[in-house]
C-alpha positions in Angstrom: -3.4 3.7 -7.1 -3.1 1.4 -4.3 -6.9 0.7 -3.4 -7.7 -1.3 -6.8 -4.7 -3.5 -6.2 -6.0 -4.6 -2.4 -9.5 -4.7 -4.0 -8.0 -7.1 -6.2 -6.4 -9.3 -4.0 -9.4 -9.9 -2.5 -11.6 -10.7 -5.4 -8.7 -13.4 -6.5 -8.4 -14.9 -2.9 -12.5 -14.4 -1.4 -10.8 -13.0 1.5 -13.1 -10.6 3.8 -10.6 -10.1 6.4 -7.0 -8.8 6.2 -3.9 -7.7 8.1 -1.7 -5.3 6.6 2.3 -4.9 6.9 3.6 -2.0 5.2 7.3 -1.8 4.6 8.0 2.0 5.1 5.9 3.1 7.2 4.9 6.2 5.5 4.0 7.8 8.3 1.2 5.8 8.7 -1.5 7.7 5.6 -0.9 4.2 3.2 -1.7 2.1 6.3 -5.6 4.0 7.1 -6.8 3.7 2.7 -10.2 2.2 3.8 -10.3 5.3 6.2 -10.2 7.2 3.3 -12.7 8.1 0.4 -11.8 7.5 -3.9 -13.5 8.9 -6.7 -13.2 6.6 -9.5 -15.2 6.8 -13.1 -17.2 3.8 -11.8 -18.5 4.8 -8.3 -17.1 5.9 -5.0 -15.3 3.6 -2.9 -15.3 4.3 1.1 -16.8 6.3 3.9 -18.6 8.7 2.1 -18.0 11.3 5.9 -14.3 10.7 5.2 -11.8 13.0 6.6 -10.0 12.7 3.1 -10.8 12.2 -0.7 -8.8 11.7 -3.2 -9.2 11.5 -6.9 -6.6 11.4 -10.1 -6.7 10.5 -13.6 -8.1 7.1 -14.9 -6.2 6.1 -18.1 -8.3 2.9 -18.1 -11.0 3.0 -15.9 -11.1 0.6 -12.5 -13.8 -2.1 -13.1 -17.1 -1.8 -11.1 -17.2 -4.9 -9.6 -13.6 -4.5 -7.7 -15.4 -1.6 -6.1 -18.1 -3.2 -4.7 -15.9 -5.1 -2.7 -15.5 -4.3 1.2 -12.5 -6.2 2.6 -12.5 -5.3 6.6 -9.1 -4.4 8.2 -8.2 -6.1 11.0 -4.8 -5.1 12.1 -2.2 -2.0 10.7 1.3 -1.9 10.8 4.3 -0.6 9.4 7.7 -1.2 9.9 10.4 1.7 9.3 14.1 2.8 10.2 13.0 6.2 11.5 8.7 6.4 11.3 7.9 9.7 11.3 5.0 10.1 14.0 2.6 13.2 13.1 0.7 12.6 16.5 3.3 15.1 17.1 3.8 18.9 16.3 7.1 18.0 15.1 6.2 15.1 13.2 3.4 17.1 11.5 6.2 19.4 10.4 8.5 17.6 9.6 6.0 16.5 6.9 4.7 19.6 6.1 8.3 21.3 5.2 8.4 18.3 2.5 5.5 20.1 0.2 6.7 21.6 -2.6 5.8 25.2 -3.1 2.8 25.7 -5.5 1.0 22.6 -5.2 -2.3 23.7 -5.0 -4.5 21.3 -2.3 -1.5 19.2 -1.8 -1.0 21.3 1.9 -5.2 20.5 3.1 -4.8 17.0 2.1 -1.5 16.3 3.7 -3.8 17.9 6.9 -6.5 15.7 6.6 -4.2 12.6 6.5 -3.0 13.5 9.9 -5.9 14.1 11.7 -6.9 11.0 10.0 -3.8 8.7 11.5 -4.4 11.4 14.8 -7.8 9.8 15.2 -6.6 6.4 14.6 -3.0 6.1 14.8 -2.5 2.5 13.1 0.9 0.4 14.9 4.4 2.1 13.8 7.6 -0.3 14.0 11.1 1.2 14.3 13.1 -1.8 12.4 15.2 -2.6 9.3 12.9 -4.4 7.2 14.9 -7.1 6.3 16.1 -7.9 9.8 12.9 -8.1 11.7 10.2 -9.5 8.3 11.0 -13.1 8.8 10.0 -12.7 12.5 6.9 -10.6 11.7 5.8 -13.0 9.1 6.4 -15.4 11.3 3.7 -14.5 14.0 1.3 -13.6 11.6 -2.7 -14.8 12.3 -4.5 -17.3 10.8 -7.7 -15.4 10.8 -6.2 -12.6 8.3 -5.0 -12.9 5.0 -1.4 -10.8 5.5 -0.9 -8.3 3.1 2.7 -6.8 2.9 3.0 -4.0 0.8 5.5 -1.1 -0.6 5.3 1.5 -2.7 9.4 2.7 -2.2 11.4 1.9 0.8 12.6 -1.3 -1.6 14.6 1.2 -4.0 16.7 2.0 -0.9 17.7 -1.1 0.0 20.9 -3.0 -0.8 20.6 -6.1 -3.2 21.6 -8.1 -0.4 18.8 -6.6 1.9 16.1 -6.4 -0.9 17.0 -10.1 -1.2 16.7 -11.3 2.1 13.0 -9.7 1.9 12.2 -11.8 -1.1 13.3 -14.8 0.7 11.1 -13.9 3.6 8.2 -13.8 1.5 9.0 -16.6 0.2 9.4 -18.4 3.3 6.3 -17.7 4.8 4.5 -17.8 1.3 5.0 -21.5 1.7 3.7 -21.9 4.9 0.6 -20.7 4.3 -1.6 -17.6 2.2 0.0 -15.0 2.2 0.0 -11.2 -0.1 2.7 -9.0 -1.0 1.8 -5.7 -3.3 4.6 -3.6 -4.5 5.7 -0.8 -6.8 8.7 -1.4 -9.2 9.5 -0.9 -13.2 6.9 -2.3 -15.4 9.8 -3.2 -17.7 13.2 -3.3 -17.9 13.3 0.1 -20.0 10.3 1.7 -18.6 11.7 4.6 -16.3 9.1 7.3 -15.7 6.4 5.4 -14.2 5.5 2.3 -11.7 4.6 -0.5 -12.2 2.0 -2.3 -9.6 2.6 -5.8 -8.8 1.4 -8.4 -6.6 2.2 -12.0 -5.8 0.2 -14.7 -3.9 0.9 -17.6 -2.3 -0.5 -20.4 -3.2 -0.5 -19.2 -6.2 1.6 -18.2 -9.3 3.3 -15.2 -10.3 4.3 -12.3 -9.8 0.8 -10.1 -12.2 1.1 -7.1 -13.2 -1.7 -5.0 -12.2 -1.7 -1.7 -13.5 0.8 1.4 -14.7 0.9 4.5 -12.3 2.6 7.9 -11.9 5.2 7.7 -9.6 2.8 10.2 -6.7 -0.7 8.1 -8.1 -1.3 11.3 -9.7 -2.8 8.6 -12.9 -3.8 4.9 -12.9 -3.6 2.1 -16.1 -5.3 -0.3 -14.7 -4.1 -3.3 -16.6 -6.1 -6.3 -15.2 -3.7 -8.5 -16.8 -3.2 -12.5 -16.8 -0.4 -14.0 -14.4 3.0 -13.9 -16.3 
């Protein structure tokens, strides 16, 4: 569910190059998605000798032309209270023990995502978000587009703290281009699926991009105007 919405970031800004700032680290797996490989209705997207595919339900399907877009990664890294690091045997299980039983596949993929971040482990930051993202933001490259991204550490935060990222953005939003995609409620009464978001600067805002189950198990991509 994620891919479409970078994909499309980069069709609305022509950028070829980006640096990516995930908040929650996840471990690492959201950081490597151009590592990995996507079945969509329209065509493949990725290394077709991918460690990893992954596939899901297409409610509307993702154009063709947002997949024929290659954006190059230049730089990876998250920022987390307590990153979980599966370069280690305990980190691997720690991640492992959080599979539910019966999930057919779910166990092989969640193995091929670590080898994947074992092969390239992208940068892992141990930080409150909202203490240290002004500073990141701050050192960010001219040669990258910066893309921060979420998909749930914002539902843990206080008000205050979810806030003081806002402002951030904000901040460094008018200082020059910058990206933020994140996952929250498509609508005020909408409670049993995401909604994708992103925001640019320059630019206006915030679009809707698409409707998704809360694991990316199905995609609505929505393609809709700035709001």
């Amino acid at each position: 569910m994620l891919l479409p919405c970078f994909l499309e970031l980069a069709r609305l800004t022509g950028s070829e190059t980006i640096d990516l700032l995930e908040l929650g680290a996840s471990a690492g797996f959201n950081l490597l998605w151009d590592r990995y490989r996507y079945a969509y209705a329209a065509g493949g997207w990725g290394p077709v000798d991918a460690l990893l595919e992954v596939d899901g339900e297409e409610r509307t399907p993702v154009p063709d032309e947002l997949l024929a877009l290659t954006p190059r990664v230049r730089r990876r890294v998250g920022l987390d209270l307590d990153p979980v690091d599966v370069t280690t045997a305990e980190g691997a299980l720690r991640l492992r023990s959080f599979v539910w039983p019966g999930q057919a596949g779910r166990p092989e993929r969640l193995d091929r995502a670590i080898e994947a971040v074992r092969r390239e482990p992208p940068e892992l930051v141990r930080a409150d978000v909202a203490d240290v993202l002004p500073h990141v933001l701050a050192e960010r490259s001219a040669v990258a587009l910066t893309v921060v991204y979420q998909t749930a550490v914002l539902g843990y935060l206080s008000d205050d703290a979810w806030n003081r990222v806002r402002e951030a953005l904000a901040a460094a939003g008018s200082e020059g281009p910058l990206a933020f995609v994140w996952t929250d409620r498509p609508a005020e009464d909408v409670h049993d699926y995401w909604g994708l978001w992103l925001q640019l600067w320059p630019g206006e805002g915030p679009r809707l991009l698409a409707h998704a189950d809360f694991h990316g198990a199905w995609l609505e991509w929505l393609g809709s105007e700035w709001l």
